[in-house]
N, C-alpha and C positions, 0 to 999 in steps of 0.2 A: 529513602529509596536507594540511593548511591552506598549505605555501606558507609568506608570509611571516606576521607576526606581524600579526593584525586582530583586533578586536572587535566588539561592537552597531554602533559608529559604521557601520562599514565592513559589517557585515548592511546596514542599513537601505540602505546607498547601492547595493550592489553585489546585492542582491537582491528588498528590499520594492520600494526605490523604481522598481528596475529591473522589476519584474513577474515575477520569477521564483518568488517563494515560492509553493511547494504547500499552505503550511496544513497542513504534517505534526507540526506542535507540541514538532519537538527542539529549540528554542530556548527555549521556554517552561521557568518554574519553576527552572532550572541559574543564574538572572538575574533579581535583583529591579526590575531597570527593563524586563525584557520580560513582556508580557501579553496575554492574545486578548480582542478589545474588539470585539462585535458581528459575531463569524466571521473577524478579521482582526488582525494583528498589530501593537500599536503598544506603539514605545519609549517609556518614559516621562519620560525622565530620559537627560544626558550618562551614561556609563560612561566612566569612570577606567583601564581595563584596557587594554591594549597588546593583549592578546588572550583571547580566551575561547569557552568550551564552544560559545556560540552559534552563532557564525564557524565552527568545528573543525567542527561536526558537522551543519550543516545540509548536504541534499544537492545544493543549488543552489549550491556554494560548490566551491574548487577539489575535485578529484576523483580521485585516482590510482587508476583501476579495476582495474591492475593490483596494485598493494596491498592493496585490498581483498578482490580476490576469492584473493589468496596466502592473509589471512587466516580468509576463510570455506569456501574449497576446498583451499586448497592446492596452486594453478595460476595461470600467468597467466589474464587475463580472456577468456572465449570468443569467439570469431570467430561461433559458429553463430547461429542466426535467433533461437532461444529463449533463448540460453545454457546454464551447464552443465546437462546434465543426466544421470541414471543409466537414467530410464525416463521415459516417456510414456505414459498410457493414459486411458480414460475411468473414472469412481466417482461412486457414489450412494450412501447410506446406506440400509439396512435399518429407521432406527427410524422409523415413522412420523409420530411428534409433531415431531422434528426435522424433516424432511422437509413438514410442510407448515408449519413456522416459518419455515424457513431460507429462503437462496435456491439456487433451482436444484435441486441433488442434495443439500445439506444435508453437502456431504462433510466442511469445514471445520469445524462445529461438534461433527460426530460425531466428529471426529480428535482435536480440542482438548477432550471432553467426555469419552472414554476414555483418555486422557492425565492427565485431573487424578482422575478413579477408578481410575487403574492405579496412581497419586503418582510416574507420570513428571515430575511439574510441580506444583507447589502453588497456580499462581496464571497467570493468563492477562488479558495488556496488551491492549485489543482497544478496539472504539470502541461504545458504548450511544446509544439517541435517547432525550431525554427525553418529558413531555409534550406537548409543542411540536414533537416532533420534531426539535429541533438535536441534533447527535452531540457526542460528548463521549467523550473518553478515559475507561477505566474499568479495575478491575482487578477479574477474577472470580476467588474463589476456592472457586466450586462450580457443580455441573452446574446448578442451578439457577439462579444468578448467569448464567453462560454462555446458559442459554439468552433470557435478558432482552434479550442481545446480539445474537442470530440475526438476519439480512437486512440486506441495504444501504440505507445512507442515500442516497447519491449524492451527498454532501457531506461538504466537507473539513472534517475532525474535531478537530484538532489531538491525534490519540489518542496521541501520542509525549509528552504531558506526563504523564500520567500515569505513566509509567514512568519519570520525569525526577522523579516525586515519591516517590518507593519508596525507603528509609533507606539509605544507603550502606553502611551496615552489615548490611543484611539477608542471610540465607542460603539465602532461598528461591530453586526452582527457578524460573524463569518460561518461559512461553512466551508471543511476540508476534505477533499477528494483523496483517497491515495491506496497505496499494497499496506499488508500486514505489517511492514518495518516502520512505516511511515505512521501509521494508526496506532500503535503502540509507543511512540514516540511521543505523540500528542496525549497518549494518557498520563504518560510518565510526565509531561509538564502538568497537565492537572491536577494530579497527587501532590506537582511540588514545584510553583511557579518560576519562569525564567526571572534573570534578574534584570536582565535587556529586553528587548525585544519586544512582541506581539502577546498580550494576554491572552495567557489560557481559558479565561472564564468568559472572552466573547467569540470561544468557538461554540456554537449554537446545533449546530448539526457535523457528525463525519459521516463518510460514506467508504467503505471499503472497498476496497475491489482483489476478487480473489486472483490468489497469483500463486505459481509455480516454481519462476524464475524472474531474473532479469538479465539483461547484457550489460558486458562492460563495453563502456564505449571505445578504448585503444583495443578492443580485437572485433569491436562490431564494425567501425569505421571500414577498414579495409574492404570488407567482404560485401558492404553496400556500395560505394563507390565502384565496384565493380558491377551495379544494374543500371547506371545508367546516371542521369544528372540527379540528385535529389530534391531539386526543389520541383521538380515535376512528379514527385511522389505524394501521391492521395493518400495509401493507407497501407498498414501490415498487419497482416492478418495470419494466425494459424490455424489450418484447417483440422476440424476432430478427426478423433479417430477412424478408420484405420490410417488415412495420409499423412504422409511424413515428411511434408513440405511446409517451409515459412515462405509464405507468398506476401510480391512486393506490388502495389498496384499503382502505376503510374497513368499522367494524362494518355501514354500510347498503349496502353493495354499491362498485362499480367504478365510478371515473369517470377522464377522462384528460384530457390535453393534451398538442399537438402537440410533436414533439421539435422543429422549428424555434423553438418558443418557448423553449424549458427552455434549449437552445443558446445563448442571449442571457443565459444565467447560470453559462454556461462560464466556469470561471478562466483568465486569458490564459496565464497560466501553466505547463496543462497543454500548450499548442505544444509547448514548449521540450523534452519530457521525452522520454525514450529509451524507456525501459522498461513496455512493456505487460503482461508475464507476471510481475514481484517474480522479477529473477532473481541477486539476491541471497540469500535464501532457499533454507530446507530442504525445503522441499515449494509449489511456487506452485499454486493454482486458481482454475478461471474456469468460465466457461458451455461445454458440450459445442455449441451450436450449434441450431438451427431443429430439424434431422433428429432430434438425441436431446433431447428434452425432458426434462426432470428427473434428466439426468446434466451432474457436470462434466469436462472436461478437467483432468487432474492431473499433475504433472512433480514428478518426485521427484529432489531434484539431490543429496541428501547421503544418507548411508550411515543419521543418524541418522531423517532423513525415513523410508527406504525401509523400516528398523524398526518405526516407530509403526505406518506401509501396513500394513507386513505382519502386525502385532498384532493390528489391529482388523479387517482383516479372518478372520483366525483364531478372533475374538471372534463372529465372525458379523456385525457391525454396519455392513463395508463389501463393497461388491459390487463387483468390479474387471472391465473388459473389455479387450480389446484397441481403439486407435483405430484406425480407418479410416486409409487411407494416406493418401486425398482430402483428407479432416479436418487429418490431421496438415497435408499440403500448406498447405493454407489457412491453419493457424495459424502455420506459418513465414513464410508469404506476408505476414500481417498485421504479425506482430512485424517483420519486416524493414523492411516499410514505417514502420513505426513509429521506426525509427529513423534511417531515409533522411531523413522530414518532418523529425524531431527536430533533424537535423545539419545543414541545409540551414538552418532557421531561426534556429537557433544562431550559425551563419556571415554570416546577413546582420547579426544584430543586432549583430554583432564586428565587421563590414566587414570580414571576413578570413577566406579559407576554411581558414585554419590554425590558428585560434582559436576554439574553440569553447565557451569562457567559462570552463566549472567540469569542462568531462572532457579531462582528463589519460591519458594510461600506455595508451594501445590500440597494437598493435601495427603494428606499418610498411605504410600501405598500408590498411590496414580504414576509416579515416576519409575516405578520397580513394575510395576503392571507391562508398562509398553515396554521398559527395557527387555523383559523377560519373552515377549511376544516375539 
């Protein structure tokens, strides 16, 4: 998967310094000279290793997407706009305390919450905000636990360390919540096991969640601190289109500010990235869109995803519709774009439109397609 043989050194060069790293925290913990210092990634210390976990399994690092997705579909890698998938449709949760914790439709916590009360899973990697509201990897091993986790931070969490901290010897089930940097990560340990840490063969279930961007935390800090105390912050929310506000909701009501500001604490990073919908994953979700409010869009790409769907909704606790064709259109339309930008900027920062840094293994022609769009 890694190509030739690299370490931290060669992280640091070929990714931190280059601007690449998402802040998905698979480097973290596997490596006692790597460590997250004020929302960012710093080596602390030479590494001695010709190569390691860090290098192997970060997903800004080389890529064979067709490897990967052998290992989590058992196909090459999709050509389509979303990637693979079985089904497509919109979900909302029936329980109402999820539903106004959560974000959106509440689908993802409701899935992940009858999962660990069915003992599909003993335990679920996913990202928690503290007082302060910075996110942080966490491991819940109950519907309560879980629901502490509910709603986006919109900052990058480095939630993949905590799963990087889980006993190599453990035998519990897990399921892992996370964005497309993070779900790719995790396949890239499956194609090629850590040599620390948490086993990749007792993650049981991922779950995606579509994503756009993230914040860095030293320029999101600032601009939150100015709404108020955080730890009396409930939720952040971005309202669809046409508003062009990031709203902040506290115990005293609603206040916001301009998404042209929050923007300015965009991670450069997210350019770089392909993947909007986590389409390495068993099941990805995201926002249904302006038109349906408090549903999400749901793609169900594996047999064991389409299971759990179809459990809890038999539980009664998920509500399934058909999407829209428009809808569906649109969410193709986006992901695609998403990957056109991705490869285009890829290619200039290589000066080469045949290199596209860290993705490998696409099929003859898919890469020249978008570039040329």
């Amino acid at each position: 998967m890694s190509g030739t043989k690299r370490g931290s050194k060669n992280l640091l060069e070929d990714v931190i310094k280059a601007g690449l790293c998402t802040g998905c925290g698979a480097c973290v913990t596997g490596c006692p000279y790597i460590v997250v210092r004020e929302g960012r990634i710093v080596v602390l210390d030479r590494c001695t290793l010709e190569e390691g976990d860090c290098y192997r399994h970060c997903p800004r690092t080389r890529t064979d997407m067709n490897v990967v997705s052998g290992k989590v579909f058992g196909v090459p890698f999709s050509s389509a706009e979303t990637g693979h998938a079985l089904t497509i449709a919109m979900a909302r949760s029936t329980d109402h305390l999820i539903s106004k914790k959560a974000q959106d439709g509440g689908t993802v916590t409701t899935l992940l919450a009858f999962a660990l009360d069915a003992r599909m899973i003993e335990a679920v990697v996913c990202t928690k905000m503290d007082e302060s509201k910075a996110p942080h990897g966490f491991v819940a091993h109950s519907r309560d636990e879980l629901l502490q986790c509910a709603g986006s931070s919109y900052e990058a969490g480095f939630a993949l360390e905590a799963f990087r901290k889980l006993p190599a010897g453990s035998a519990d089930r897990v399921a892992a919540v996370g964005v497309g940097c993070q779900i790719e990560a995790l396949a890239k340990m499956k194609a090629e096991a850590p040599v620390n840490g948490g086993n990749p063969d007792n993650i049981q279930l991922t779950v995606g969640l579509f994503c756009g961007w993230s914040l860095r935390s030293g320029y999101f800090r600032p601009i939150l601190q100015g709404m108020g105390d955080p730890a009396r912050i409930v939720k952040f929310d971005i309202p669809h289109s046409p508003h062009t506000s990031f709203d902040v909701y506290a115990e005293e009501g609603k206040s916001s500010v301009s998404l042209d500001e929050i923007r300015s604490a965009i991670n450069p990073a997210c350019q770089y990235c392909w993947d909007m919908t986590a389409e390495f994953s068993d099941i990805s979700v995201g926002s249904a869109g302006s038109r349906f409010p408090g549903w999400n869009t749901i793609i169900v790409r594996t047999e064991r995803g389409a299971e759990l769907l179809a459990r809890a909704r038999d539980a009664g606790l998920i509500e399934i519709q058909e999407l829209p064709e428009w809808r569906l259109a649109q969410l193709k339309t986006a992901a695609l774009n998403r990957k056109r930008t991705a490869f285009k900027r890829l290619a200039e920062k290589s000066g080469d439109s045949q290199d596209l840094l860290y993705i490998f293994g696409l099929s003859e022609g898919f890469a020249d397609s978008l570039l040329a769009g």
